[in-house]
PDB file of N, CA, C and O in Angstrom:
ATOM      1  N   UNK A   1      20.895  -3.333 -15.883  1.00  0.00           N
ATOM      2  CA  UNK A   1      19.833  -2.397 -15.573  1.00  0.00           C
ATOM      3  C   UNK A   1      19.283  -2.692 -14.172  1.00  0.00           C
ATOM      4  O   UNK A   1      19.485  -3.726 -13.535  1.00  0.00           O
ATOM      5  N   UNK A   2      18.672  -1.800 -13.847  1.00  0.00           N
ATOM      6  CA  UNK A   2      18.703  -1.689 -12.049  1.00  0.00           C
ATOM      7  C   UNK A   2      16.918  -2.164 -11.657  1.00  0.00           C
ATOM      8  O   UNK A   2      15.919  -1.542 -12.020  1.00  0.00           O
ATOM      9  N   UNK A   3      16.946  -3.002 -11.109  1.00  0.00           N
ATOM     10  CA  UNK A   3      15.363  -3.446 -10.786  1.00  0.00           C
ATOM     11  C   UNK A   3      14.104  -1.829 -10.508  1.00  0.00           C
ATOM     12  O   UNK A   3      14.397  -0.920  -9.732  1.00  0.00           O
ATOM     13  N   UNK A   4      13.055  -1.851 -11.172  1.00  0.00           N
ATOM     14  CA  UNK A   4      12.408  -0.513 -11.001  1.00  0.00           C
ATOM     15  C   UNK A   4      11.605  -1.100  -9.998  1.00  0.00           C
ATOM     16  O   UNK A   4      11.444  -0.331  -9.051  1.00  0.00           O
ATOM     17  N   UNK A   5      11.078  -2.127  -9.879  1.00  0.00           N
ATOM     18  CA  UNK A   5       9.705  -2.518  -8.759  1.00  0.00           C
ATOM     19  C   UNK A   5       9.825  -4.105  -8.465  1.00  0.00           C
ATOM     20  O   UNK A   5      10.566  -4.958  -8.953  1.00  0.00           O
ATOM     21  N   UNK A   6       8.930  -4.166  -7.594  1.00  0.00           N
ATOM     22  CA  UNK A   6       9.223  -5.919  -6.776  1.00  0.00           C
ATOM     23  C   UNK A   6       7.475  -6.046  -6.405  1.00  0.00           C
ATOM     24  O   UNK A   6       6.660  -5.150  -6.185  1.00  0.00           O
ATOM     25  N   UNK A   7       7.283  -7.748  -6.449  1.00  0.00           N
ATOM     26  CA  UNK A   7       6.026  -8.183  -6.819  1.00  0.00           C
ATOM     27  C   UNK A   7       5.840  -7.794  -4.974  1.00  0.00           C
ATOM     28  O   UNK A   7       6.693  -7.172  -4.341  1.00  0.00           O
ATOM     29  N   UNK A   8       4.478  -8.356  -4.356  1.00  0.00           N
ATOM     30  CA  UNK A   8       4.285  -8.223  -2.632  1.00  0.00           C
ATOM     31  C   UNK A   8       4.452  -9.351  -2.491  1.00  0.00           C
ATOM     32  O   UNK A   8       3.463  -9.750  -1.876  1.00  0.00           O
ATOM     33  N   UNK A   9       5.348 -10.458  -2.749  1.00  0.00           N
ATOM     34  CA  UNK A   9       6.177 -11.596  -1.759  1.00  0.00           C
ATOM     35  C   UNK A   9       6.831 -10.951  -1.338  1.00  0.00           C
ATOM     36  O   UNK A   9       6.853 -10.660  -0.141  1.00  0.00           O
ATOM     37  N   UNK A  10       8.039 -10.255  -2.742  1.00  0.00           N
ATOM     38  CA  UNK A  10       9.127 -10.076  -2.250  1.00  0.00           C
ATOM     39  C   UNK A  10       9.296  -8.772  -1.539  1.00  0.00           C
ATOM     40  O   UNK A  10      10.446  -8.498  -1.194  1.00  0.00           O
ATOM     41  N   UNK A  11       8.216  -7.806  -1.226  1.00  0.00           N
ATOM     42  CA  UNK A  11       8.155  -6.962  -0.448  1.00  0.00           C
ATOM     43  C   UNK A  11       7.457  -6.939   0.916  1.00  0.00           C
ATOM     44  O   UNK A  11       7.321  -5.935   1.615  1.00  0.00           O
ATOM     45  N   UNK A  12       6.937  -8.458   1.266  1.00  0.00           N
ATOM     46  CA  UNK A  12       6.405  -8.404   2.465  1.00  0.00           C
ATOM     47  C   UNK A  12       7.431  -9.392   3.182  1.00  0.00           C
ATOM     48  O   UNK A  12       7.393  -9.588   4.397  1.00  0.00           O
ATOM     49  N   UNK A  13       8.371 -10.010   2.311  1.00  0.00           N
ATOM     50  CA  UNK A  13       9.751 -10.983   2.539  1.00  0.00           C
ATOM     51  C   UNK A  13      10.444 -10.304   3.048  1.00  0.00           C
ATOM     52  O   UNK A  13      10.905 -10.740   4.102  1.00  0.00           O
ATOM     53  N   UNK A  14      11.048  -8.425   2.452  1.00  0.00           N
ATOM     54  CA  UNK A  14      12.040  -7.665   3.173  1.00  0.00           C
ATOM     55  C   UNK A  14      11.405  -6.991   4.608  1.00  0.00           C
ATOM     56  O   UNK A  14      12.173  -6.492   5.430  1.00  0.00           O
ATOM     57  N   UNK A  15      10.185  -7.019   4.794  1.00  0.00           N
ATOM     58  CA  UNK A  15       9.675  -6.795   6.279  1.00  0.00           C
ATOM     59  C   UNK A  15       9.261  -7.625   7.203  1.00  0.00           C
ATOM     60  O   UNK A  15       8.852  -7.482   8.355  1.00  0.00           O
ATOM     61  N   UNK A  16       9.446  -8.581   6.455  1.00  0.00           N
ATOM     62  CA  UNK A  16       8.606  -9.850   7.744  1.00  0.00           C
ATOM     63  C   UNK A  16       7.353  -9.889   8.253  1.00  0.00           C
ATOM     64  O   UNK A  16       7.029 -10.295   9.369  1.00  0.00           O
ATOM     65  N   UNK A  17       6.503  -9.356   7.211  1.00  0.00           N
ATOM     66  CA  UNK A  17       5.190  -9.291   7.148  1.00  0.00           C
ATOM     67  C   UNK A  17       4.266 -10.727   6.211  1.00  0.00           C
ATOM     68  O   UNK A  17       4.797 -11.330   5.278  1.00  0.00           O
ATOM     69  N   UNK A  18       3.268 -10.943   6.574  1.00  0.00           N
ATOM     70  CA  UNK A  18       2.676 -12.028   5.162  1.00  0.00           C
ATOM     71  C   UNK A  18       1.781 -10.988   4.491  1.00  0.00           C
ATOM     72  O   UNK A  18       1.095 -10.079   4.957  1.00  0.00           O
ATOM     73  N   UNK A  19       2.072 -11.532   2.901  1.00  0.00           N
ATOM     74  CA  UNK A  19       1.747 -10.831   1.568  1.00  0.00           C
ATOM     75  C   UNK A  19       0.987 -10.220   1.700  1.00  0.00           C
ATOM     76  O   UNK A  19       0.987  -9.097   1.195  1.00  0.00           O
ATOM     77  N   UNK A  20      -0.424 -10.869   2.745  1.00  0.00           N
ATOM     78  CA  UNK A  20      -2.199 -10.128   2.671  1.00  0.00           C
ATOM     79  C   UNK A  20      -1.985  -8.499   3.360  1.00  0.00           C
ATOM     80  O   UNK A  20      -2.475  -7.411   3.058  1.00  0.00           O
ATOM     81  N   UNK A  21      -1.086  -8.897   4.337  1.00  0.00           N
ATOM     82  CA  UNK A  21      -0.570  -7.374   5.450  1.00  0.00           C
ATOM     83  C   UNK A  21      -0.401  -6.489   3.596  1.00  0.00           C
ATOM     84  O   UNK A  21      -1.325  -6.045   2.915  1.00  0.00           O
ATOM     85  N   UNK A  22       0.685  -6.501   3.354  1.00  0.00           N
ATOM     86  CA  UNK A  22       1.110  -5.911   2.186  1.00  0.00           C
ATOM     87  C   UNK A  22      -0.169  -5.476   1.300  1.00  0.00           C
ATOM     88  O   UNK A  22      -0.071  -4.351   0.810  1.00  0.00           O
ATOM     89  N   UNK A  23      -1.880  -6.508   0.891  1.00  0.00           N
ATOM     90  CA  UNK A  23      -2.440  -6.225   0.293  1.00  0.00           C
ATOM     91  C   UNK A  23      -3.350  -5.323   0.675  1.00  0.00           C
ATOM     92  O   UNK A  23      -3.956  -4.585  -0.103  1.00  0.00           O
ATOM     93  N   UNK A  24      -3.500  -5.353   2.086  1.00  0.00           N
ATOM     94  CA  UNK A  24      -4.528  -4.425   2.932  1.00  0.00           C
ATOM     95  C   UNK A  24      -3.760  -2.933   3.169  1.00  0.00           C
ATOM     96  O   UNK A  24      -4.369  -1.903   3.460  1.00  0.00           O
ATOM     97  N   UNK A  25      -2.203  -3.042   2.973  1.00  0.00           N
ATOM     98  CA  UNK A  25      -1.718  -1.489   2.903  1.00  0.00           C
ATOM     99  C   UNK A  25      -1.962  -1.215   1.656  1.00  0.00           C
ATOM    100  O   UNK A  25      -2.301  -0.071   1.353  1.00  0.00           O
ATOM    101  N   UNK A  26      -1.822  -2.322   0.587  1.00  0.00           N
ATOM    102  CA  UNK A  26      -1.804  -1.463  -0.705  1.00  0.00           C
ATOM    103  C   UNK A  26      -3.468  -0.835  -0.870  1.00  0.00           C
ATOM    104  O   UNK A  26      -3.645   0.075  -1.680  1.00  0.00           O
ATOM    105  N   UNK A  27      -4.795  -1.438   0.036  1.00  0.00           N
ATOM    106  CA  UNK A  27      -6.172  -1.273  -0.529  1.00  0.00           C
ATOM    107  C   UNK A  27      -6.218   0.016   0.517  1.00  0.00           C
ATOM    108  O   UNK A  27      -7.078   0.855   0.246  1.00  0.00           O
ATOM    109  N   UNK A  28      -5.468   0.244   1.572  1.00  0.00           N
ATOM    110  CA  UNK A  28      -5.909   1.399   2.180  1.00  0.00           C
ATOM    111  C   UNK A  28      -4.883   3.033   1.686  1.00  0.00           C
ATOM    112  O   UNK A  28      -4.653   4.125   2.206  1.00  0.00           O
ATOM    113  N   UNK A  29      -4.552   2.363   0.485  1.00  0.00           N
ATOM    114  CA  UNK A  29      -3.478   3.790   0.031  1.00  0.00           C
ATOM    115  C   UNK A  29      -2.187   4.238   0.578  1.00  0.00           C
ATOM    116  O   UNK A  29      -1.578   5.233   0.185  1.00  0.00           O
ATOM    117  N   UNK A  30      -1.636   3.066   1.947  1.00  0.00           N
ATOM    118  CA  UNK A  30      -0.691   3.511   2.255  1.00  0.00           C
ATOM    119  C   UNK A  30       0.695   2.956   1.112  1.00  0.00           C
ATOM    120  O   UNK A  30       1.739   3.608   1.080  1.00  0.00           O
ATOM    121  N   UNK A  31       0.528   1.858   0.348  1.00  0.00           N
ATOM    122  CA  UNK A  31       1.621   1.957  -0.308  1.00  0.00           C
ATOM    123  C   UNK A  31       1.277   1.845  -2.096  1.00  0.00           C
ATOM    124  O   UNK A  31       0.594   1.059  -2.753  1.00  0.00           O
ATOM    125  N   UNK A  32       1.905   2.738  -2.367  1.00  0.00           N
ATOM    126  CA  UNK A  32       1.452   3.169  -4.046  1.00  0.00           C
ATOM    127  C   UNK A  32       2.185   1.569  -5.074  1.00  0.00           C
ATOM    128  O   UNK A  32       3.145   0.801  -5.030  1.00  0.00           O
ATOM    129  N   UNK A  33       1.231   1.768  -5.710  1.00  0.00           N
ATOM    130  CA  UNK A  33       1.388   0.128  -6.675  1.00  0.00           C
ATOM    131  C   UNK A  33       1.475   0.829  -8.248  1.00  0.00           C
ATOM    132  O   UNK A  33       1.206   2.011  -8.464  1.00  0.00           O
ATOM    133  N   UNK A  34       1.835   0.009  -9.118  1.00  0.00           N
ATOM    134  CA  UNK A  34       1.651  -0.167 -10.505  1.00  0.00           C
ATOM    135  C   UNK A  34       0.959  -1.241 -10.710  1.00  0.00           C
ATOM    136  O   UNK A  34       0.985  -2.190  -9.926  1.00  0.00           O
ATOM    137  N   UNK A  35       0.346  -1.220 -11.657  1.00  0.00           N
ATOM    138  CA  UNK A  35      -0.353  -2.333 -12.312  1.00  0.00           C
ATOM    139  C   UNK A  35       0.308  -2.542 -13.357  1.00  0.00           C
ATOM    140  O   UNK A  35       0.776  -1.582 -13.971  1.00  0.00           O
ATOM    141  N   UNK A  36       0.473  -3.693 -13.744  1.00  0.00           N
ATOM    142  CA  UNK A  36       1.746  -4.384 -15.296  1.00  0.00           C
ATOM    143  C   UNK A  36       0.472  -5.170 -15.921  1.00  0.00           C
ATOM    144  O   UNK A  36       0.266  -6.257 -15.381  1.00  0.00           O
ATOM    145  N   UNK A  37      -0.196  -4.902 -16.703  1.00  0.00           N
ATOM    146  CA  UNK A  37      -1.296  -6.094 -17.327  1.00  0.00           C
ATOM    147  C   UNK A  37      -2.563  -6.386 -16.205  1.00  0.00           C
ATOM    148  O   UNK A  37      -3.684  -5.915 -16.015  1.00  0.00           O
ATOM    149  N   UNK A  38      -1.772  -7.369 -15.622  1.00  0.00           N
ATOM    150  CA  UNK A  38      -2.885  -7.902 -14.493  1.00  0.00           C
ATOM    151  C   UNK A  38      -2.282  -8.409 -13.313  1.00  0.00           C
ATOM    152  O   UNK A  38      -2.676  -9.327 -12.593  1.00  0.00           O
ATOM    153  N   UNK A  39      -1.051  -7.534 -13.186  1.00  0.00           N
ATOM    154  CA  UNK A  39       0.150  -7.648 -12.094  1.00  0.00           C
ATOM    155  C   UNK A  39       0.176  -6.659 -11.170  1.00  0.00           C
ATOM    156  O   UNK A  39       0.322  -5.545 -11.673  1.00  0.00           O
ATOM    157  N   UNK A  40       0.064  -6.691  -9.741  1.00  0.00           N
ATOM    158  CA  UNK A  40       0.231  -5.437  -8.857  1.00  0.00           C
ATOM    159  C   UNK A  40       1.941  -5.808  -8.677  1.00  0.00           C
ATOM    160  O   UNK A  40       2.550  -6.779  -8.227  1.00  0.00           O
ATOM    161  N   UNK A  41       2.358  -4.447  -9.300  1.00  0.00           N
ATOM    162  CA  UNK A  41       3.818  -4.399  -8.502  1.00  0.00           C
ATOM    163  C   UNK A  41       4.390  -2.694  -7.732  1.00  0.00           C
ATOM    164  O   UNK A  41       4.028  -1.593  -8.146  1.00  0.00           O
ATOM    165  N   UNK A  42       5.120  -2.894  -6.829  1.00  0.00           N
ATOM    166  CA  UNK A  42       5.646  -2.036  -6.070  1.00  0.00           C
ATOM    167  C   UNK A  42       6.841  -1.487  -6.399  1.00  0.00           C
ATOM    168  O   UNK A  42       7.841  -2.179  -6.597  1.00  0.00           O
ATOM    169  N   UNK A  43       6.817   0.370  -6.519  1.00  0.00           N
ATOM    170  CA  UNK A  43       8.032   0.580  -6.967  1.00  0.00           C
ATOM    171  C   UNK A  43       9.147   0.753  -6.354  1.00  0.00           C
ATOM    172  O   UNK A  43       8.996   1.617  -5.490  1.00  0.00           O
ATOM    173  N   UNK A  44      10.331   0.296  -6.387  1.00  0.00           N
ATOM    174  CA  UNK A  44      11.369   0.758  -5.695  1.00  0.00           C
ATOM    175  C   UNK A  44      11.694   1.846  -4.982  1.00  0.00           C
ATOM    176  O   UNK A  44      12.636   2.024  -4.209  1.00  0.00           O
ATOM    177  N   UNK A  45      11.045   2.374  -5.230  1.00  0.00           N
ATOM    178  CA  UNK A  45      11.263   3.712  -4.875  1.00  0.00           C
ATOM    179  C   UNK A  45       9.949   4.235  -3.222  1.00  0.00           C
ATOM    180  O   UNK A  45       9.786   5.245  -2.538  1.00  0.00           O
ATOM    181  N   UNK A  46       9.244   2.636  -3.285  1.00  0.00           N
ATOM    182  CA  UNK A  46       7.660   2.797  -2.142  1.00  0.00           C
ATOM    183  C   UNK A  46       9.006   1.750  -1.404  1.00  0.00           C
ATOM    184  O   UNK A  46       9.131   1.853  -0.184  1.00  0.00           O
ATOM    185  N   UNK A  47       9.964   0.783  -2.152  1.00  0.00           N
ATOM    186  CA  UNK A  47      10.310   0.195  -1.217  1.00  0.00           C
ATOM    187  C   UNK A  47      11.512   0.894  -0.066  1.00  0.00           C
ATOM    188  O   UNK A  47      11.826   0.697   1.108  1.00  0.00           O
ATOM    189  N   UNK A  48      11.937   1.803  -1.178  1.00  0.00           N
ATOM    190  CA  UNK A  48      13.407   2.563  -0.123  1.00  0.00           C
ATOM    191  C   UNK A  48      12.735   3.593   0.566  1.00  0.00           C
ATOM    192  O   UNK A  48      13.553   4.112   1.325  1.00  0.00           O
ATOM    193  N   UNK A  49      11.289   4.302   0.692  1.00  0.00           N
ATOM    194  CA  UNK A  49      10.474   4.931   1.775  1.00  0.00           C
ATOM    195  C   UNK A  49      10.251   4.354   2.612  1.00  0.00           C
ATOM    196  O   UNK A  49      10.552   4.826   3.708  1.00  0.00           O
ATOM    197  N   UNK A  50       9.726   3.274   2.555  1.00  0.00           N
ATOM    198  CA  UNK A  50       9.420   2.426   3.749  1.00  0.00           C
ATOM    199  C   UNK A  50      10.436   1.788   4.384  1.00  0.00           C
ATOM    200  O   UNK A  50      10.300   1.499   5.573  1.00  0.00           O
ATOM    201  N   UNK A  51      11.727   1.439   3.623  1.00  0.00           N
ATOM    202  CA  UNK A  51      13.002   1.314   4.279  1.00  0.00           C
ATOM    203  C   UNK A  51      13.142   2.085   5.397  1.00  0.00           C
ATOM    204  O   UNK A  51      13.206   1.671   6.554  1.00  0.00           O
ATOM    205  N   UNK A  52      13.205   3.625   4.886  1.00  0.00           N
ATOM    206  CA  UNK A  52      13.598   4.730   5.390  1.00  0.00           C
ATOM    207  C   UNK A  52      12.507   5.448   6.467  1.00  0.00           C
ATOM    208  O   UNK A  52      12.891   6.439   7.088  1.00  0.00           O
ATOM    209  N   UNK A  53      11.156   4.932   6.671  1.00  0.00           N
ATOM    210  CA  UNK A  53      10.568   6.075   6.829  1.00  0.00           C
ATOM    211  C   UNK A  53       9.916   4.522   8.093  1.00  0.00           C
ATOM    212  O   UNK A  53       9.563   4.865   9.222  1.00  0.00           O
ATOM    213  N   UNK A  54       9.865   3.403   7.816  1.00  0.00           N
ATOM    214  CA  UNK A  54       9.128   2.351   8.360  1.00  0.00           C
ATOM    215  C   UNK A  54       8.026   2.076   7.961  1.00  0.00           C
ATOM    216  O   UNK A  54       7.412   3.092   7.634  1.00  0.00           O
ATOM    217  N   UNK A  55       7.380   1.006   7.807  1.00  0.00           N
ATOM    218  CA  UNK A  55       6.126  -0.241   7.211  1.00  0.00           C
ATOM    219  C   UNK A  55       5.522   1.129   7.598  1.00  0.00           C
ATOM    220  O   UNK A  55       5.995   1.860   8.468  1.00  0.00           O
ATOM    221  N   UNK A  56       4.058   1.486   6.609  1.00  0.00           N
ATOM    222  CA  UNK A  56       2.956   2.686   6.955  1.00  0.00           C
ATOM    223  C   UNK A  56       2.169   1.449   8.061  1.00  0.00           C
ATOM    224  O   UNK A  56       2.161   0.238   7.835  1.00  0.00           O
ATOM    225  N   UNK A  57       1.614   2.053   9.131  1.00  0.00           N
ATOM    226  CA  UNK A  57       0.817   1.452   9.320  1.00  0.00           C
ATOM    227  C   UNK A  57      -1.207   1.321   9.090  1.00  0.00           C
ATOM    228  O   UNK A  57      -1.936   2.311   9.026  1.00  0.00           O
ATOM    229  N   UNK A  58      -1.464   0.550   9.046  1.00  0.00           N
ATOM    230  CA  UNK A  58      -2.599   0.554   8.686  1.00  0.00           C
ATOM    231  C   UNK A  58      -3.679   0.810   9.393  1.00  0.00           C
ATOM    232  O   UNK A  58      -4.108   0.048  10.259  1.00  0.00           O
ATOM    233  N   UNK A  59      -4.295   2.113   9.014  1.00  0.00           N
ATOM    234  CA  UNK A  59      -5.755   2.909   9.844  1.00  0.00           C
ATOM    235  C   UNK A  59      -6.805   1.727   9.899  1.00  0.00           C
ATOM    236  O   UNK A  59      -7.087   1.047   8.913  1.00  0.00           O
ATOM    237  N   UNK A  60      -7.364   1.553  11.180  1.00  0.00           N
ATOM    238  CA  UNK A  60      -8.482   1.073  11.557  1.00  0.00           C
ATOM    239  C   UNK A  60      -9.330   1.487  11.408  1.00  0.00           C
ATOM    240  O   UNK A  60     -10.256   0.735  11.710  1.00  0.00           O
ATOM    241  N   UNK A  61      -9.756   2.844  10.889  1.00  0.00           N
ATOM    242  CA  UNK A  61     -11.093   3.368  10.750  1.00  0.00           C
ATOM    243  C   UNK A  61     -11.853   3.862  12.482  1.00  0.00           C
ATOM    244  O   UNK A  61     -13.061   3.806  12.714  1.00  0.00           O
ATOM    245  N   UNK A  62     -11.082   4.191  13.213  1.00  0.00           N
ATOM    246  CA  UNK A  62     -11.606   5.009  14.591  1.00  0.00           C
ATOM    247  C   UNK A  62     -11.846   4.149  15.344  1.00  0.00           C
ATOM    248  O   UNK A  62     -12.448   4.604  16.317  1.00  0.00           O
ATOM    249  N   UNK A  63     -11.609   2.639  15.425  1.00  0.00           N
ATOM    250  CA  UNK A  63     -11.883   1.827  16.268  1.00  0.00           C
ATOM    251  C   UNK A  63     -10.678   1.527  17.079  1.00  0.00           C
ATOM    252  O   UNK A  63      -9.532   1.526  16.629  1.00  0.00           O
ATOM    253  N   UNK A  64     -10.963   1.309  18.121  1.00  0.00           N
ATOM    254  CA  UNK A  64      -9.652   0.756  19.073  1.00  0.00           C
ATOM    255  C   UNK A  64      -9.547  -0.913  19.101  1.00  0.00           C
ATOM    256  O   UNK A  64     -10.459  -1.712  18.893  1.00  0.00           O
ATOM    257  N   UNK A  65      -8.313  -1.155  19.384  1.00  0.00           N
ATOM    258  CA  UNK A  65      -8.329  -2.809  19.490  1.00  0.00           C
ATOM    259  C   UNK A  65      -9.036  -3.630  19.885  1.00  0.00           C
ATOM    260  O   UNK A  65      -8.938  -4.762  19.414  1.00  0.00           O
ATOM    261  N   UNK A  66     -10.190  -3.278  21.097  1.00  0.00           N
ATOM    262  CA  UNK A  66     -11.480  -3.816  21.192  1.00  0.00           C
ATOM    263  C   UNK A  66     -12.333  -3.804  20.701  1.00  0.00           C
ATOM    264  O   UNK A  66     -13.267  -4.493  21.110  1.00  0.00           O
ATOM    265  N   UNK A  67     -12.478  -2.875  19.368  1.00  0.00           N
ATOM    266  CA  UNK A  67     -13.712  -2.746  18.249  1.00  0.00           C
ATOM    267  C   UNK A  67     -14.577  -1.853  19.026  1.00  0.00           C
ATOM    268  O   UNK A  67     -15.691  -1.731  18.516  1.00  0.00           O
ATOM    269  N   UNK A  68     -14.373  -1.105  20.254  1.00  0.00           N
ATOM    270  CA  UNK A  68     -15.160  -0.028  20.410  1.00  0.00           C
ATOM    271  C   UNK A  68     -14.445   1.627  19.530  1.00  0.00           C
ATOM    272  O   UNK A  68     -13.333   2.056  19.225  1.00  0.00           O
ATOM    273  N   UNK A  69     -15.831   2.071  19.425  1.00  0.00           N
ATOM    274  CA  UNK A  69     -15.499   3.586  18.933  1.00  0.00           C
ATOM    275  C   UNK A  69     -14.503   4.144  20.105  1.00  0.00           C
ATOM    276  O   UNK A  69     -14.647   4.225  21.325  1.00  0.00           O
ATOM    277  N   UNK A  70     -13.390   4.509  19.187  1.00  0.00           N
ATOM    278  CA  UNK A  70     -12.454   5.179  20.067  1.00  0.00           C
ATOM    279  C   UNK A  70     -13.013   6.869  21.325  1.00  0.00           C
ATOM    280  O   UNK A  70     -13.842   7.702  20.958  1.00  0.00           O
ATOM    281  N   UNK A  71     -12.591   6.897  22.119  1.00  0.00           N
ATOM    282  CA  UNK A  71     -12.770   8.392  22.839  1.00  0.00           C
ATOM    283  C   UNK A  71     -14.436   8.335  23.518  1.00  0.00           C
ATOM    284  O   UNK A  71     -15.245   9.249  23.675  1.00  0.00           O
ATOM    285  N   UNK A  72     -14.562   6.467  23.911  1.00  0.00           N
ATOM    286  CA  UNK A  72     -16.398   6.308  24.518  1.00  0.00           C
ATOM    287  C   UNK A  72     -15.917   5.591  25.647  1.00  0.00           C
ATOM    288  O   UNK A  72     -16.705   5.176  26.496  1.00  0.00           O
TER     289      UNK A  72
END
C-alpha cells in the first residue's frame, strides 16, 4: 500500500528547510495538514504540489524585510 501522508521532518527533509519553516507554513494556511489523534501530518498529495508548484512561500503580513510598512 502506497504511503497517503508524511510527518514535517520528513517533509521539511525533502526541501531543505527546518521543521519550524514547515510549522509556520502549516499556521499561515499555505500547506493543508491532517490531524491523526494528536499528530499533524501532511498529505501526499500537499507533498507532490509543492514538488511541482515549489515550497508556498510565507506572507509577512505587508511588511518588508526591514519591518517597515511596505509602499512608505
Amino acid at each position: 500500500m502506497e504511503r497517503q501522508v508524511v510527518e514535517i521532518p520528513e517533509f521539511a527533509e525533502v526541501f531543505g528547510v527546518h521543521p519550524a519553516t514547515v510549522r509556520r507554513l502549516i499556521d499561515s494556511g499555505a500547506i493543508k495538514i491532517l490531524r491523526i489523534a494528536s499528530r499533524v501530518m501532511i498529505p501526499i498529495s500537499e507533498l507532490n504540489r509543492a514538488l511541482s508548484e515549489g515550497l508556498p512561500r510565507r506572507r509577512r503580513g505587508g511588511a518588508d524585510h526591514r519591518g517597515a510598512k511596505a509602499g512608505r
